[in-house]
N, C-alpha and C positions, 0 to 999 in steps of 0.2 A: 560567396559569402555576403552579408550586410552589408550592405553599400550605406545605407544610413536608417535611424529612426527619428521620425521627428513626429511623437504626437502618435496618434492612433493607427498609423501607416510607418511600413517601412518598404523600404525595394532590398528586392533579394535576386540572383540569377536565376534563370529556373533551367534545373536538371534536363525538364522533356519541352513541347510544343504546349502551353499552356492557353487556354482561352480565359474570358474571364469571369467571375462570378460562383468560383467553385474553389471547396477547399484545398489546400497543401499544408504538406507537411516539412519537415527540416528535413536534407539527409547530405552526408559529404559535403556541405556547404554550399547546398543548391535547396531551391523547393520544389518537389513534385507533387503529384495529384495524392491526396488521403483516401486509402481505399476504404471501404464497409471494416468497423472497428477499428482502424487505425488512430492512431493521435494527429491532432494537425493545430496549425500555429497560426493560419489566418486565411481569408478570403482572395483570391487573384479580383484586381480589379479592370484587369484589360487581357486583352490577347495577345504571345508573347511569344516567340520561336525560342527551341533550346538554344540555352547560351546569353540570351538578351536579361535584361533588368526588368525587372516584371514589380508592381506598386500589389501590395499585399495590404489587406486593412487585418489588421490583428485582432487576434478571438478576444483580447482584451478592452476592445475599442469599444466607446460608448454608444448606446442607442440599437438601434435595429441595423439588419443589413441584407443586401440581396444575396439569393443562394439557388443554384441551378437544384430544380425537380429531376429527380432519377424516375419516376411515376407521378400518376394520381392522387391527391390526397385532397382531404377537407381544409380548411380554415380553422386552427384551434389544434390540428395534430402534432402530435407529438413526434419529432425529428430525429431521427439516429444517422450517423452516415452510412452513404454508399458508395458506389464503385466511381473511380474515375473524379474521386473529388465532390459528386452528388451529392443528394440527399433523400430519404423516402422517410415513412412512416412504418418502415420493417423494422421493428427490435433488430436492431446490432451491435453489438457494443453499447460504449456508454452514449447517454443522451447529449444528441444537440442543442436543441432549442424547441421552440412554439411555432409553428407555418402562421403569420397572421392574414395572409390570404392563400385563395385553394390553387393548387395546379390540378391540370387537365389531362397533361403528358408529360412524356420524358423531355426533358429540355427546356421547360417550360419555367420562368423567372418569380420567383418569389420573396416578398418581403418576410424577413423571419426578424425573431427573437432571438440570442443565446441563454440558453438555460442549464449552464452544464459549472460544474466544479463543487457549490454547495448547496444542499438540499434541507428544510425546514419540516421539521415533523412534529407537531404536539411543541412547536417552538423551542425542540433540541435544532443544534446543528450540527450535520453531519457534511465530513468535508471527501467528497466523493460524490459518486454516481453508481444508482443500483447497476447491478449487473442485466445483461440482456435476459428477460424473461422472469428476471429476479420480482418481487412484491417486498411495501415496508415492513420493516420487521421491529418492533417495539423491544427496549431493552429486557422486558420480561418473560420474551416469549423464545424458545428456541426451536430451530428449525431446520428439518431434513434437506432441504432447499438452501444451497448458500444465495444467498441475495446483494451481498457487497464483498468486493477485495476484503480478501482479509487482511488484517491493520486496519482496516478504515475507522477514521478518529470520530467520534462521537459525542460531543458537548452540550448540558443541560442548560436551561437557568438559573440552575443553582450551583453553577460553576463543576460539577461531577462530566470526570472523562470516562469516554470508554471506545474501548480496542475490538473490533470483530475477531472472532478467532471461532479453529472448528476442535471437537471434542474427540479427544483419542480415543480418551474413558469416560466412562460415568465420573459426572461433575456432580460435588460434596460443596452446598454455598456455605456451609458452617469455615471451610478451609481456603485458603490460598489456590489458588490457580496456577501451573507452572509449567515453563514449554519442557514438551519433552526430547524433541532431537539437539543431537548433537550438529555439527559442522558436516554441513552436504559435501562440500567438494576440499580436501584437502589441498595445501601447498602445491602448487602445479604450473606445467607451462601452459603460454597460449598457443592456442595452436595455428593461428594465420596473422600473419601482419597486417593489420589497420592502421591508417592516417589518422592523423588530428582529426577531428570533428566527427569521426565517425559514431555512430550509434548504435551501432553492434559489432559483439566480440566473440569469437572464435576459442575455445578453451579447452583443454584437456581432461577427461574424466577418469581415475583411475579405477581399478575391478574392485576395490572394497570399497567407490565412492556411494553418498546416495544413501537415502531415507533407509536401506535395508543394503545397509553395506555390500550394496550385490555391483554397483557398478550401471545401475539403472538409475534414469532420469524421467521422471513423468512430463507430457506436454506441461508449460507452465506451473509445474512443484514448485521452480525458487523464486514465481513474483510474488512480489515485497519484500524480499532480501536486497543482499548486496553482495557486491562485489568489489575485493580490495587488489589493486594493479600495482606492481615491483616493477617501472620502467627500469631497464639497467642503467640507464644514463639521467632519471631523473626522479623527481618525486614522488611518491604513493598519491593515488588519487582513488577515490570511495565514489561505486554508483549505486542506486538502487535498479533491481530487477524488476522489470515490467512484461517479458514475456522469455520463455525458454524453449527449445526445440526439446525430443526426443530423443533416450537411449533405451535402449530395449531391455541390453545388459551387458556385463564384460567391461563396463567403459570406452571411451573413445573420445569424441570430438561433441561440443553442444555448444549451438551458439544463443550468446545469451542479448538480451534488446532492454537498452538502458533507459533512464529517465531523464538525459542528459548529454550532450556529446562529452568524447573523450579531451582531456588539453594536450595531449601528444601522442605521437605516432607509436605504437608499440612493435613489437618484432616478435618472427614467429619464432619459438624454441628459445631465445634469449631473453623474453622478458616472461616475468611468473606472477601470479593469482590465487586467491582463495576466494571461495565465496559459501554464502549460508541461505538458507529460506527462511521465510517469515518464520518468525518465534511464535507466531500465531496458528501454524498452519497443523499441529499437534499438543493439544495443551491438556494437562491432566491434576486429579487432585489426590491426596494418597503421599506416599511415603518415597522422596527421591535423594533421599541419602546427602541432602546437604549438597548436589551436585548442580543441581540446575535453580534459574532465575523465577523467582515466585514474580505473575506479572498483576495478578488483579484477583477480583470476588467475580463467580458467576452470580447473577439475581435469579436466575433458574435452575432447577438440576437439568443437565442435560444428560442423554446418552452417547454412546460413540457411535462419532459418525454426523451427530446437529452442529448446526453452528448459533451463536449464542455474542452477545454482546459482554463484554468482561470490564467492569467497572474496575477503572487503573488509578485514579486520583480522585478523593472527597473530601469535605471537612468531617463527616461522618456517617461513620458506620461499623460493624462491627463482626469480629472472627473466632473461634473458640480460643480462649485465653488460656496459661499455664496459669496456676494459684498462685503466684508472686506476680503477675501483670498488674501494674494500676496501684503497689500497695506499698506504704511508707516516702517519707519524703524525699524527692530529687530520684523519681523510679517513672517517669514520664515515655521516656524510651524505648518502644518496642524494635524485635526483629524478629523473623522468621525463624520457625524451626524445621527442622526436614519433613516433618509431615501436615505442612502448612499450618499449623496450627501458632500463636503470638508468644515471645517468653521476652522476657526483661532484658534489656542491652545492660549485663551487666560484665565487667570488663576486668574483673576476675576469674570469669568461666573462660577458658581456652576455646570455645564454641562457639557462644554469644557474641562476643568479642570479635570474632570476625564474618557475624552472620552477615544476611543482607537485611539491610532497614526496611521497615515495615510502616512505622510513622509513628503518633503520638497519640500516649491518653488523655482524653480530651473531658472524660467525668469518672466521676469518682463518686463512689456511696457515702451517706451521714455516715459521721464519725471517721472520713478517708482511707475507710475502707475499699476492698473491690467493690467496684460496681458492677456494667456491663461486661466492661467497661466498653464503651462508646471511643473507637479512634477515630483520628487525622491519615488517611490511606495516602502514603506518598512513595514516591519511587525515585 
């Protein structure tokens, strides 16, 4: 584990035989080599046998840094990882950095840039990395092509957020946006013991688990979920989902790869889990019975099956209103109603009353009449 941080470097143990100049990653409280798409935590700065204390400069660290060439490239390419803790100019996963000078061959040293975490477009900020092979995608365009995680957080200069997410159904912009699945993996055991620090979990799937209560699990269905852990002996701890193995069907065992190590050791058959997929990763418009979480406005129609950016927070903008929205005094208060459309938080109606909040009217017609009315979209 950390032996110390001070500053832009830390030393860590490392897992295998490490040399230096090439990425790693955390794993059981050692660092090994990041392979092609893997996540990784910092640079080795020397040569270092398994077991030894090995000086890592952190992806966080300022300026430029060296980084072993896995191939050839130019000066100016754009860097994704490879195997062995390398690096090449092959879309893989998310993006590294810039090569500020060329390699020749494998092995060959180079100064780079980091260029990964947030990305500037038309001077939004998007906090994330396209996907490999992904292109940008403008909040008004929707596209057959998923191009970012979905969730990925998207921020204007006019302070307007928005959520990636993909289209079940044909998306209505006049309506609310709302996820449609329920909970992927019910109340369940784990299914292998892991130590503290570890970063993947072992879990139980039951036969009605899963997007199609069949007890199937797609490669990576629950990233951007979570997962909630019942140690017997200790506290609940929450992770997010960053990758998941396969179930064919029937249920069984799926191991899931967190965004974070665990803070204690779990056990297998004694301690228990639920977990969910992104709320993004099914989202529809239409009539859900008051059942599920209205998340945003699409800016485009989309069909099922595009993915689409979904505006979650503005000071304004606007949804098909009920004819009492916006009308008489102390009526500022909107909430949702089951077919995404706005009605009055009024705390009379057994409905209204314990709808979910939608936000605030924000103008109003001559004479205080209805207007758009134009809201404050909040969540």
């Amino acid at each position: 584990m950390t032996k110390f941080i001070n500053g832009n470097v830390g030393s860590f143990e490392a897992g295998e035989d490490v040399v230096a100049f090439r990425r790693v990653r955390y794993s059981s409280g050692t660092v090994i080599y990041s392979d092609a798409g893997e996540a990784w935590i910092g640079i080795t700065e020397q040569a270092k046998d398994s077991g030894e204390q090995v000086s890592v400069r952190l992806r966080t660290a300022a300026g430029t840094l060296k980084i072993m060439a896995a191939g050839a490239f130019s000066a100016g390419a754009q860097l994704y990882g490879a195997a062995d803790g390398k690096v090449d100019d092959v879309a893989t996963g998310q993006i590294f950095g810039m090569a500020l000078g060329a390699a020749t061959a494998d092995g060959d040293i180079i100064e780079a840039i980091i260029e990964v975490g947030v990305q500037h477009i038309n001077y939004d900020v998007i906090y994330g990395e396209l996907l490999s092979g992904g292109t940008e995608q403008n909040t008004h365009e929707a596209s057959a092509t998923q191009n970012y995680p979905l969730g990925t957080r998207r921020v204007t200069p006019e302070g307007d957020e928005y959520r990636y997410a993909k289209a079940g159904a044909t998306l209505n912009c006049d309506l609310g946006v709302w996820s449609f699945n329920t909970q992927h993996i019910a109340y369940t055991t784990v299914a292998a013991s892991a130590l503290i620090n570890a970063e993947e979990i072992v879990i139980d799937v039951g036969g009605s688990d899963g997007v199609g209560a069949d007890g199937a699990i797609a490669a990576d269905e629950l990233v951007g979920g979570c997962v909630v852990v019942f140690p017997h002996s200790e506290n609940s701890f929450t992770r997010r989902i960053t990758a998941n193995t396969v179930i064919a069907a029937g249920g069984g065992e799926v191991t899931l790869t967190l965004n974070k190590p665990i803070p204690v050791a779990i056990t297998v058959d004694a301690d228990h889990c639920e977990a969910c997929a992104s709320p993004y990763l099914d989202v529809r418009t239409g009539n859900h019975g008051g059942l599920r979480p209205v998340l945003g406005k699409a800016d485009v129609a989309a069909t099922v099956g595009q993915f689409v950016w979904l505006e979650v927070e503005t000071d304004l903008t606007w949804f098909a209103p009920q004819g009492t929205v916006g009308v008489g005094a102390h009526d500022n208060q909107v909430v949702w109603r089951h077919d995404g459309s706005l009605d009055e938080h009024d705390y009379n109606d057994a409905l209204n009353t314990k709808a979910q909040h939608a936000g605030t009217v924000m103008t109003r017609a001559a004479g205080e009449t209805q207007g758009a009315p134009f809201i404050a979209l909040r969540r």
